[in-house]
C-alpha positions as CSV (number, residue, x, y, z in Angstrom):
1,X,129.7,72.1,43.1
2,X,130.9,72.6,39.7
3,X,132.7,69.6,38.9
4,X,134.0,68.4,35.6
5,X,132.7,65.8,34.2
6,X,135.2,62.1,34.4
7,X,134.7,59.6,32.4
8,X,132.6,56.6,32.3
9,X,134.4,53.4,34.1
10,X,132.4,50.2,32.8
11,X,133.0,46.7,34.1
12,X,133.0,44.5,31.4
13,X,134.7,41.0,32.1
14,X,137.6,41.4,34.4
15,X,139.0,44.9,32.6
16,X,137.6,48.2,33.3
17,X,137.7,49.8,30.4
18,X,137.6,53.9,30.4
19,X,134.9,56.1,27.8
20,X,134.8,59.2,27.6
21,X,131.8,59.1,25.7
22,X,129.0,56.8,27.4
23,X,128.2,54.2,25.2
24,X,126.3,51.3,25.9
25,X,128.0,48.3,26.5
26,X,127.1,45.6,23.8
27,X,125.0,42.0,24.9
28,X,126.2,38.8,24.1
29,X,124.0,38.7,21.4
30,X,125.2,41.7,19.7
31,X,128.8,41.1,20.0
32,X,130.2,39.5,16.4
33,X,132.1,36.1,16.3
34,X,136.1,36.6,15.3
35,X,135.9,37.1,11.4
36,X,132.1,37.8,11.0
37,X,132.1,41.0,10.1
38,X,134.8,40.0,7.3
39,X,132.7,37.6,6.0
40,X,131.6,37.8,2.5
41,X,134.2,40.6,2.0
42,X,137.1,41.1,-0.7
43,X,140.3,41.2,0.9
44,X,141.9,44.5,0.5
45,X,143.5,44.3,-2.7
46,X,147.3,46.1,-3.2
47,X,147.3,49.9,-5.1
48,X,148.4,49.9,-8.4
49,X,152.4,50.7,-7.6
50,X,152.2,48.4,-4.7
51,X,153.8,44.4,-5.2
52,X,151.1,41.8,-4.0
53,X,152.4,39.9,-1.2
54,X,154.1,36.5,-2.1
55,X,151.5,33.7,-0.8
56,X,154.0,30.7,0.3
57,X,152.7,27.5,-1.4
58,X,154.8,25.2,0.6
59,X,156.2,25.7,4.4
60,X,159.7,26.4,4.7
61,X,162.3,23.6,5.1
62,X,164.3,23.0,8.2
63,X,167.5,23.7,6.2
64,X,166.2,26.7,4.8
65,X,165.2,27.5,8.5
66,X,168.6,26.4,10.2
67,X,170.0,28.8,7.6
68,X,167.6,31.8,8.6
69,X,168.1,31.0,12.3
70,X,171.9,31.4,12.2
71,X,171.9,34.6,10.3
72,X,169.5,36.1,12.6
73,X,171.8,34.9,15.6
74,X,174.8,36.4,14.2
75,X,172.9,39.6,13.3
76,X,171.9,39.5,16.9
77,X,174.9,38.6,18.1
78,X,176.8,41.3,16.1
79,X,174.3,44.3,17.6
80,X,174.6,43.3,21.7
81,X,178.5,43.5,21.1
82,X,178.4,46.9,19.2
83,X,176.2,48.0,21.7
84,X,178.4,46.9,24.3
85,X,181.1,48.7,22.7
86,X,179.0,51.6,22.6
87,X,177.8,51.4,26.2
88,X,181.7,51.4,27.4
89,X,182.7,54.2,25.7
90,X,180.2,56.0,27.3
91,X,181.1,54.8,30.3
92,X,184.7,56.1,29.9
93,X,183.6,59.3,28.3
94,X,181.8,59.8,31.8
95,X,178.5,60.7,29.6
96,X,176.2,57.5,31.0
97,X,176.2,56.6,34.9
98,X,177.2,53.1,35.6
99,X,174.9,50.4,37.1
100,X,176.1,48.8,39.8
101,X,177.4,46.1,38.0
102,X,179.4,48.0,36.2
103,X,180.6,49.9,39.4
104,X,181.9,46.6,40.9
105,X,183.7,45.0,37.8
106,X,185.4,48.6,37.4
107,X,186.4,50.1,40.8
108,X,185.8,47.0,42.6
109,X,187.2,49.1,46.0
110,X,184.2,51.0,46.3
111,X,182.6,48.0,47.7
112,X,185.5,46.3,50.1
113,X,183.6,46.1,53.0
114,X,187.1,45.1,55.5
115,X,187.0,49.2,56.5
116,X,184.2,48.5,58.8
């Protein structure tokens, strides 16, 4: 038979992890600690036209966060209703199909069940 070839499946831990090139699967002895092959390493250092990222000396204040949090909540706040907006004109334009929750708070008859 002339089969072509599939790839490797390896067990390693719990995941089965797919190669299409066979590899050897490293040892326990071979496989680096988080951070060891950084060590004794430069961190990457920004290009010329590039701004360095602002290191925070001291942590944020809980004012300062309170203030954050309630913009991002009205930002938030401000996209689910446009998008609601949005998903209701297209709903009455008849160019998106309603769920059916949208199906009973709109032609609640469909689903009057006293027929039967």
């Amino acid at each position: 038979m002339n089969r072509a070839r599939q790839p490797a499946r390896t067990r390693f831990g719990f995941f089965v992890i797919q190669s299409s090139a066979r590899q050897p699967i490293p040892r326990n002895s071979q496989i680096l600690s988080m951070g060891a092959e950084a060590e004794g390493t430069q961190p990457p250092q920004p290009a010329a036209g590039e701004a360095a990222p602002a290191a925070r000396a001291q942590p944020i204040s809980a004012a300062q966060y309170i203030s954050w949090k309630q913009r991002k909540d009205t930002e938030e706040a401000a996209r689910k209703t446009e998008a609601a907006q949005k998903r209701a004109a297209d709903i009455a334009s008849g160019a998106v199909q309603m769920n059916g929750r949208e199906l009973f708070q709109h032609e609640p008859w469909v689903f009057d069940n006293d027929i039967y």
